[in-house]
C-alpha positions in Angstrom: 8.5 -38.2 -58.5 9.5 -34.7 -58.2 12.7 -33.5 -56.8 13.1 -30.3 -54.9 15.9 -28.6 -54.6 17.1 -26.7 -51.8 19.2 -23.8 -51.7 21.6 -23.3 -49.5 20.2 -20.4 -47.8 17.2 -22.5 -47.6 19.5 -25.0 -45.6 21.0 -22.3 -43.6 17.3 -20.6 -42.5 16.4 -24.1 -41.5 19.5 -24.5 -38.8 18.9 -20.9 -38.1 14.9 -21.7 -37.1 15.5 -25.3 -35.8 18.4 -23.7 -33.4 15.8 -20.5 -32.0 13.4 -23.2 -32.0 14.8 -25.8 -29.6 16.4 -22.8 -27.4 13.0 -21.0 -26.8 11.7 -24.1 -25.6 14.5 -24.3 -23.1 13.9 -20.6 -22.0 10.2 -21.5 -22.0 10.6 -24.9 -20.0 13.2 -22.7 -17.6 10.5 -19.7 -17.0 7.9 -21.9 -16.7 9.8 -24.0 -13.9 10.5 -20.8 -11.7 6.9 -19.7 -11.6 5.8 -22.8 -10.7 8.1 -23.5 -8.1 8.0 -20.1 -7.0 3.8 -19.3 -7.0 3.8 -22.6 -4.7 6.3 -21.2 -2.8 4.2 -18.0 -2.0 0.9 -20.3 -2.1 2.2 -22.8 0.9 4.1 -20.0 2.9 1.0 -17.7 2.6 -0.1 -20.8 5.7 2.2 -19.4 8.1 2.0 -16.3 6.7 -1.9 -16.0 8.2 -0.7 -18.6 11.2 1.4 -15.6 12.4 -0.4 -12.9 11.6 -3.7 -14.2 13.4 -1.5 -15.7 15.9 -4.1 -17.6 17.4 -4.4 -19.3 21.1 -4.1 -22.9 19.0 -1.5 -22.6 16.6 0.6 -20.8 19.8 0.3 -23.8 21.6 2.2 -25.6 18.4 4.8 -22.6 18.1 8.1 -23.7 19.4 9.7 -19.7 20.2 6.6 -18.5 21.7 8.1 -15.2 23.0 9.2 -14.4 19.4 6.9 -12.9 17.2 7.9 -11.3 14.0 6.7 -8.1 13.0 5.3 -6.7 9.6 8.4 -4.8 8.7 10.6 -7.6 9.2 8.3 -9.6 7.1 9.1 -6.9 4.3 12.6 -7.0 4.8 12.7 -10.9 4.2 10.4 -10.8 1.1 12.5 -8.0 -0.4 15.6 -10.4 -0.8 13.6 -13.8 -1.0 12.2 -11.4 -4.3 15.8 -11.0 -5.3 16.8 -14.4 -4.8 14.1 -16.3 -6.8 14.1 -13.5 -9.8 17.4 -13.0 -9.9 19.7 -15.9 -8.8 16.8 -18.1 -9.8 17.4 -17.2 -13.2 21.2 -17.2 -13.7 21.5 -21.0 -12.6 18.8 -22.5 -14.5 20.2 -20.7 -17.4 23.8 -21.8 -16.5 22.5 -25.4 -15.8 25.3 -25.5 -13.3 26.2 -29.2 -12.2 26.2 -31.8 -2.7 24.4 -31.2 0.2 25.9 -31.5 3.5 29.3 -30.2 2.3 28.1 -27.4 1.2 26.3 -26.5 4.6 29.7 -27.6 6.5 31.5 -25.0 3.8 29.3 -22.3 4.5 29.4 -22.8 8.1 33.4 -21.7 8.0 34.7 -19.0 9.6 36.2 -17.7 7.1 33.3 -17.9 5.2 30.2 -17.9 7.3 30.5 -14.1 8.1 30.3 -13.2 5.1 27.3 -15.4 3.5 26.1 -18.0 5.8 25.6 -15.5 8.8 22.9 -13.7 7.1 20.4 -16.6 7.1 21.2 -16.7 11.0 20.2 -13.4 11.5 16.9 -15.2 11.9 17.4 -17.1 15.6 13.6 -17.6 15.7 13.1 -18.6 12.0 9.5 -18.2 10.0 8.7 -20.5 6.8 10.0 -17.8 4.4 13.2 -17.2 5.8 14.0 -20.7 4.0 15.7 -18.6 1.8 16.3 -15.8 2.9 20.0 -15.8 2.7 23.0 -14.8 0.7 22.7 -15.1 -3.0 25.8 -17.2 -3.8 24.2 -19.6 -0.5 20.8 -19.3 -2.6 22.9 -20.4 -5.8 25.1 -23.2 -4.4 23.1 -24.2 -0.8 19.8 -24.4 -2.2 18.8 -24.9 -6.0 21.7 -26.5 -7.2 20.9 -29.3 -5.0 17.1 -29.4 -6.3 18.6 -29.3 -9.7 21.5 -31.5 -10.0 19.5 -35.1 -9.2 17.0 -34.5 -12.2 19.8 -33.0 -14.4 21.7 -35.7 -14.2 19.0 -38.5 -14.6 18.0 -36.3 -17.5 14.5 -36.1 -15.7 11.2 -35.1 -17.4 10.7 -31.6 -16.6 7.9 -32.4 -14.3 9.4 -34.6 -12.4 12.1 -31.5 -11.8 9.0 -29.0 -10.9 7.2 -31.9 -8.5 10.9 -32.3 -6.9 11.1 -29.1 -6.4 7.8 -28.5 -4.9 8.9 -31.4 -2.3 12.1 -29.7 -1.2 10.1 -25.7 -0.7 7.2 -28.2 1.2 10.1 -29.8 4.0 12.7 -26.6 3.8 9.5 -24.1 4.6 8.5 -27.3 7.4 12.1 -26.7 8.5 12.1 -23.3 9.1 8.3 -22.7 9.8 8.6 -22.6 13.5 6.0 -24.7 14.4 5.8 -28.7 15.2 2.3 -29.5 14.1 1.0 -32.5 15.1 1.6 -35.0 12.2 3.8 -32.8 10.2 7.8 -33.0 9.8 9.9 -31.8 13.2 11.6 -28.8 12.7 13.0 -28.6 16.2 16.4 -30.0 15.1 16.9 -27.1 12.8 14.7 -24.3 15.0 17.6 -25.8 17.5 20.4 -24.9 14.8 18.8 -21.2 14.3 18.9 -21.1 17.9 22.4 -21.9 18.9 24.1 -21.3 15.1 26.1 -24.2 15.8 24.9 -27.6 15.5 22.2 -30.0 13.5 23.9 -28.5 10.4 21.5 -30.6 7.8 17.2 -30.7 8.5 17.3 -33.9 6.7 19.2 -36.2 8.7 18.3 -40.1 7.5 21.2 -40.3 5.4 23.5 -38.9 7.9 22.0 -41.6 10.0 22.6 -44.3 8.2 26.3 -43.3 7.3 26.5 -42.9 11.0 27.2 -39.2 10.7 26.9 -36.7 13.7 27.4 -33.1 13.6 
């Protein structure tokens, strides 16, 4: 039997390779995730996108704020920092990894804080399903993807499983926000109600609060 010997350099090009390697499959897996997530996002919204803008006698009978109707321009102005969020933010925490729900809704809803970063989602009072994130970018950061993330990273979940989760939570946050109780669909009137009022039904999904007997 021969024996091969390998140089040190060898060695240290082998790390070197086996290191890129591993971490462009991360970057891959990470990029891959967000456009996913984020054409299903567009794909599922692009509903109430055309529900709106046909605004037809039958889906108004389903539309809860039937004297608001949003406008093209303000349409823009939510895709411009929805844009923002899932480029930029998006990136930075899947990157980071960064390792709590309801507190975090109860946190932004402070005084001292909402005015500065929860008050910007509420400038919807008659929410539409992409406003679901249209919001500050730390809220983005901290109120909505590390929640989606921090299950699967800590079960060390395939990466599927993370994309399918993910799916779920844009399916009942754009339901949430949508503006419209559809026969057979998830209610959003409780947080339609919240937009409303910017004051109480602080969580959209409430069966854990429920069972803990919690009432906001």
């Amino acid at each position: 039997m021969k024996v091969v010997s390998v140089r040190p350099n060898q060695k240290k090009n082998f790390h070197i390779q086996n290191f890129v390697g591993k971490h462009l499959l991360v970057c891959f897996s990470v990029v891959a995730g967000l456009a996913v997530v984020n054409i299903f996002f567009y794909l599922f919204n692009s509903i109430f996108v055309l529900i709106d803008t046909f605004d037809s006698p039958w889906s108004r009978r389903f539309k809860i704020q039937q004297d608001k109707t949003p406008s093209f321009s303000k349409y823009v102005e939510a895709v411009r920092l929805v844009l923002f969020n899932q480029i930029v933010t998006g990136v930075i925490l899947c990157v980071c990894l960064l390792l709590f729900t309801f507190q975090l809704f109860r946190l932004f809803h402070h005084p001292k804080i909402y005015k500065h970063v929860h008050k910007i989602h509420h400038e919807w009072t008659a929410p539409v399903s992409i406003t679901s994130i249209y919001c500050h970018p730390i809220e983005h950061a901290f109120s909505n993807l590390m929640p989606v993330l921090l299950g699967p990273t800590l079960c060390g979940s395939h990466i599927t499983t993370l994309w399918i989760w993910a799916c779920i939570a844009v399916i009942s946050t754009t339901f949430s926000h949508s503006g419209y109780h559809f026969p057979m669909s998830p209610s959003p009137e409780a947080h339609d109600y919240h937009h409303r009022v910017c004051v109480k039904n602080i969580q959209h999904l409430h069966l854990a609060w429920e069972l803990l007997n919690v009432r906001s």
